[in-house]
C-alpha positions as CSV (number, residue, x, y, z in Angstrom):
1,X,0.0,0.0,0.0
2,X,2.8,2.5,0.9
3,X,4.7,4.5,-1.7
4,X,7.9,5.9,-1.5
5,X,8.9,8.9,0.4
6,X,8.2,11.8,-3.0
7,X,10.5,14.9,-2.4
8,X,8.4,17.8,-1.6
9,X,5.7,15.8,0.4
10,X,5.2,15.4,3.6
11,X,5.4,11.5,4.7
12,X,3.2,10.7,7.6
13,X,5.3,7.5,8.2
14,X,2.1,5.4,9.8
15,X,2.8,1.9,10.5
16,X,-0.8,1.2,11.4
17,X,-4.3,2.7,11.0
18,X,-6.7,1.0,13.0
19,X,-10.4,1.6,12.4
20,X,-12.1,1.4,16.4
21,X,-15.3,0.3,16.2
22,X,-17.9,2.3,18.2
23,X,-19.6,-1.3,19.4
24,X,-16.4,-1.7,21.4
25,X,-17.0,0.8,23.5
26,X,-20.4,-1.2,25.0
27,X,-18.4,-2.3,27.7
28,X,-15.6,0.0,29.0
29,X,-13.1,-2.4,30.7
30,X,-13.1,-4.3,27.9
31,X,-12.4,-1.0,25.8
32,X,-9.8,0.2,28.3
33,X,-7.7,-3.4,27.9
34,X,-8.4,-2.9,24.2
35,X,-6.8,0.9,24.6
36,X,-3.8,-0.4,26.8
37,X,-2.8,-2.8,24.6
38,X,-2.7,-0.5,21.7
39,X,-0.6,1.8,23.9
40,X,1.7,-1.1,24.8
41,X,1.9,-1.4,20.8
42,X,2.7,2.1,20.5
43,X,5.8,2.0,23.7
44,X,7.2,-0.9,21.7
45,X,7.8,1.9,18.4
46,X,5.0,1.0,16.5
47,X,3.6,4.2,14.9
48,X,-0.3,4.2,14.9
49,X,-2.8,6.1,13.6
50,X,-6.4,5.5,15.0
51,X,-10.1,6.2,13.5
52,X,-12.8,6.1,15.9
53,X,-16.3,5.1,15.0
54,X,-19.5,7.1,16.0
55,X,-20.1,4.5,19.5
56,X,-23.0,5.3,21.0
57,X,-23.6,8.8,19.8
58,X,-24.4,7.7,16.3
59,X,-26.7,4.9,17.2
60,X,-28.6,7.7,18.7
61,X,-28.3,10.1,15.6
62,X,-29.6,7.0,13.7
63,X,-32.4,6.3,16.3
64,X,-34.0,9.8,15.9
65,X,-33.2,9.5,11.8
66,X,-35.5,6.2,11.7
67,X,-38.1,8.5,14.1
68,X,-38.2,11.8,11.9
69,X,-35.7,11.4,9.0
70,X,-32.8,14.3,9.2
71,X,-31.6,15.9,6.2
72,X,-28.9,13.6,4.3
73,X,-25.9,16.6,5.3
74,X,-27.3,16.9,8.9
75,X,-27.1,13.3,9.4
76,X,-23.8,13.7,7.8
77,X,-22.2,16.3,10.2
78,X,-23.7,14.7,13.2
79,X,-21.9,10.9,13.1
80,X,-19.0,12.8,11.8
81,X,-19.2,14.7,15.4
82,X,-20.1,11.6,17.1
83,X,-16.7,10.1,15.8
84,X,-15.0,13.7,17.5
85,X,-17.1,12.4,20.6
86,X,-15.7,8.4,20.3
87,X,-12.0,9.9,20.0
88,X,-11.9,12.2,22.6
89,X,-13.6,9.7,25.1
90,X,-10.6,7.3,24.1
91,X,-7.6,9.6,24.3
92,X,-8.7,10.9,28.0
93,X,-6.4,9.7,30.8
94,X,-9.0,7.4,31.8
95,X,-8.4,4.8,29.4
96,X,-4.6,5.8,28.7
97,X,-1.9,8.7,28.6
98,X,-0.2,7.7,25.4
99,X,-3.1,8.8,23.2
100,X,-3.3,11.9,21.6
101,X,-7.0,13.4,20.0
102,X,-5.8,15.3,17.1
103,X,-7.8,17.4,15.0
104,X,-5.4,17.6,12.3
105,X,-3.0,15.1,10.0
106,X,-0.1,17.9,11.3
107,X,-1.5,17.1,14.9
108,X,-1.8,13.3,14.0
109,X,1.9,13.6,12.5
110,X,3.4,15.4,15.5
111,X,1.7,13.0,18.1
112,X,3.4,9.8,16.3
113,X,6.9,11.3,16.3
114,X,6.5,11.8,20.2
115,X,5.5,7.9,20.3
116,X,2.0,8.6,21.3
117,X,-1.1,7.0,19.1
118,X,-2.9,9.8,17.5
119,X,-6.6,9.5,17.1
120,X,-8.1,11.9,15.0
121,X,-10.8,13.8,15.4
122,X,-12.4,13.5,12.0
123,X,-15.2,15.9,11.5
124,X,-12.8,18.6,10.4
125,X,-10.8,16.6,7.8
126,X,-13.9,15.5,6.4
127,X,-16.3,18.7,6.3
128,X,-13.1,20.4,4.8
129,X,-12.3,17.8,1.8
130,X,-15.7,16.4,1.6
131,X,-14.6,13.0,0.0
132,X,-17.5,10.6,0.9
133,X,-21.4,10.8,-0.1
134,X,-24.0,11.4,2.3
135,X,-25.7,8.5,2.7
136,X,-26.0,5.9,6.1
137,X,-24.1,3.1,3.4
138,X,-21.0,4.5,4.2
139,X,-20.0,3.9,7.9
140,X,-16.8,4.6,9.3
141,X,-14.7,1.6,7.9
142,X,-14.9,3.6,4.7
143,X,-13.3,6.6,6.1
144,X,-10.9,4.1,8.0
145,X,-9.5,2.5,4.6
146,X,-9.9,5.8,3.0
147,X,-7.9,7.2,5.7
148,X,-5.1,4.9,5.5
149,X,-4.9,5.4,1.7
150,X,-4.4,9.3,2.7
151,X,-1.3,8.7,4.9
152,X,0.0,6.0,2.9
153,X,0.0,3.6,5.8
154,X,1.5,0.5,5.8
155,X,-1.0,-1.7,7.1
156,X,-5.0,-1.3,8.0
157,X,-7.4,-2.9,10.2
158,X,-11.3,-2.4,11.2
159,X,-11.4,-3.4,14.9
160,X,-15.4,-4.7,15.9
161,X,-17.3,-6.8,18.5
162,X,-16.8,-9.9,16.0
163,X,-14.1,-12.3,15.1
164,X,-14.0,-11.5,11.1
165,X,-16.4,-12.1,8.2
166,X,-18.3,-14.6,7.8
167,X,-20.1,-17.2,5.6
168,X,-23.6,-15.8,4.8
169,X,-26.2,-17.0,7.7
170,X,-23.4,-18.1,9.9
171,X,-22.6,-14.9,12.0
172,X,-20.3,-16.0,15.1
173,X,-20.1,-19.7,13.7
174,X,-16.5,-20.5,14.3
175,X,-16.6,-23.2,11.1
176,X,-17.5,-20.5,8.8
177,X,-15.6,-17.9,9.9
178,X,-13.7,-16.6,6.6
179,X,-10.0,-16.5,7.1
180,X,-8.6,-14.6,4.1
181,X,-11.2,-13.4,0.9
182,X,-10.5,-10.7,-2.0
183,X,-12.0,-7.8,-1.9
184,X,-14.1,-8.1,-5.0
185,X,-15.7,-11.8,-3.8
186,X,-16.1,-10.1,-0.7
187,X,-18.1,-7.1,-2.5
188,X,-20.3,-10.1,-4.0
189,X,-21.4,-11.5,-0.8
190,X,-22.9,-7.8,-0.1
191,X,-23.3,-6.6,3.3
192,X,-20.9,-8.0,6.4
193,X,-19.1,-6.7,9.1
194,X,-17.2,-4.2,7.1
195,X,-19.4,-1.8,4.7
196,X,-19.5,-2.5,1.2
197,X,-18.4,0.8,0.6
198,X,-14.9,0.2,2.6
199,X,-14.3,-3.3,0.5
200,X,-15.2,-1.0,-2.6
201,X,-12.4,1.4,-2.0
202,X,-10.2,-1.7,-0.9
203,X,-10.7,-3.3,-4.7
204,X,-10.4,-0.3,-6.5
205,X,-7.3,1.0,-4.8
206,X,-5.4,-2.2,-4.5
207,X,-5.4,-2.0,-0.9
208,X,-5.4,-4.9,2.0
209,X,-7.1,-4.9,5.2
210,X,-7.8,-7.0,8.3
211,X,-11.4,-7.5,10.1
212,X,-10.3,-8.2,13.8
213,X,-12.1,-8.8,17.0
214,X,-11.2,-6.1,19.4
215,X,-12.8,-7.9,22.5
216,X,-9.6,-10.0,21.8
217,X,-6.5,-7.6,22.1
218,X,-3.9,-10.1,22.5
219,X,-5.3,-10.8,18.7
220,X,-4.7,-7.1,17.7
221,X,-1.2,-7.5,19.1
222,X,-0.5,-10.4,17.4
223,X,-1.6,-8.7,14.0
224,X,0.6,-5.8,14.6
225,X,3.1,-7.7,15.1
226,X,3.3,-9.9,12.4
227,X,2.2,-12.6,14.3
228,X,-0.9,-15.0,12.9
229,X,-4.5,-13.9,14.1
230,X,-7.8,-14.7,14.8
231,X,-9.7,-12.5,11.6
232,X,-10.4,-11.9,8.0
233,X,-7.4,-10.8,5.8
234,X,-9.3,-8.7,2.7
235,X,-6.9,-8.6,-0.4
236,X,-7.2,-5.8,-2.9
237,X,-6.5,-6.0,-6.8
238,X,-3.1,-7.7,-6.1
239,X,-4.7,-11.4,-5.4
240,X,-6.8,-10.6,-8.2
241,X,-3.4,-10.3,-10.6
242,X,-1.6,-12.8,-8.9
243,X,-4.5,-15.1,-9.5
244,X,-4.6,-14.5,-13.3
């Protein structure tokens, strides 16, 4: 995924983007081990770059949208606040003191070269270069991948309450769990536990990604570290040509 250095441009030199699913904050120990462990990823020189999802803010938003539907841009601006909400909640001393809320990449950048994990805030980012639609399809593991096309990170993962994709009808299953799947079978199957709009841009930008149970962090750490995991590995374009 990650190009070389170009003179002139600023390289954000992220090792990791991890998507943080708002369903893992549900239970806030669990969360808080999820957090440490990150942090403990972070102290050992990793360099990562986290997305928060809208939690329970946006379920919320969504509640009152099924009660009296919001306009498409209201809607819009309010889970992209309720991600700004999720972020700051995680980066508070509470849960640890080695992540940063950043409001900006140049924030996000400067947090990472003082070994903290940035987590940015992303409502600003995304009202200013307005790059997805308005529409409840796209969730936040689009703006994850999206995200860690931006930066040029190395590696990208969507952190939720389940082990991975599954086999249609068989949610949880252990059997069916899907281990490794290309991005475009993936888009085939339709709707799973990463938005078809995230395994869209994953397809069309060549890109690889990792569905992971955050409930489980010694299976984050193992990820990051190289190490096999419990999960779903999506592959971009490149199994695709390799296949051919």
């Amino acid at each position: 995924m990650r190009n070389q250095t170009i003179k002139g441009f600023v390289d954000y030199d992220v090792d990791i983007v991890l998507k943080f699913g708002g369903s893992l904050t549900r239970d806030l120990d669990r969360c808080r081990q999820l957090v440490g462990a990150i942090a403990g990823l972070a102290a050992e020189g990793q360099r990562i770059l986290i997305l928060p999802g809208g939690g329970r803010t946006d379920k919320v938003i969504e509640a009152i949208d099924r009660e009296r539907p919001l306009a498409p841009e209201t809607a819009h601006r309010a889970c992209a606040l309720a991600q700004d909400q999720t972020g700051l909640i995680l980066a508070d001393p509470a849960f640890s003191d080695r992540l940063v809320a950043c409001e900006t990449l140049a924030a996000c950048r400067a947090a990472l070269g003082q070994g903290k994990v940035a987590v940015l805030l992303p409502s600003r980012l995304l009202f200013d270069v307005d790059p997805v639609e308005q529409t409840f399809e796209l969730t936040s593991d689009a703006v994850g991948v999206w995200l860690a096309w931006l930066t040029g990170a190395r590696r990208v993962a969507i952190l939720t309450d389940v082990d991975g994709v599954f086999e249609a009808g068989r949610i949880g299953d252990p059997d069916h769990l899907i281990a490794a799947i290309s991005a475009a079978e993936l888009l085939r199957m339709g709707h799973t536990s990463i938005d078809a709009c995230a395994v869209a841009f994953l397809e069309a930008r060549g890109m690889d990604c990792t569905v992971l149970n955050g409930l489980h962090p010694d299976r984050v750490t193992a990820w990051a570290r190289g190490q096999a995991a419990t999960g779903t590995a999506i592959t971009g374009t490149a199994l695709r040509r390799a296949a051919a």
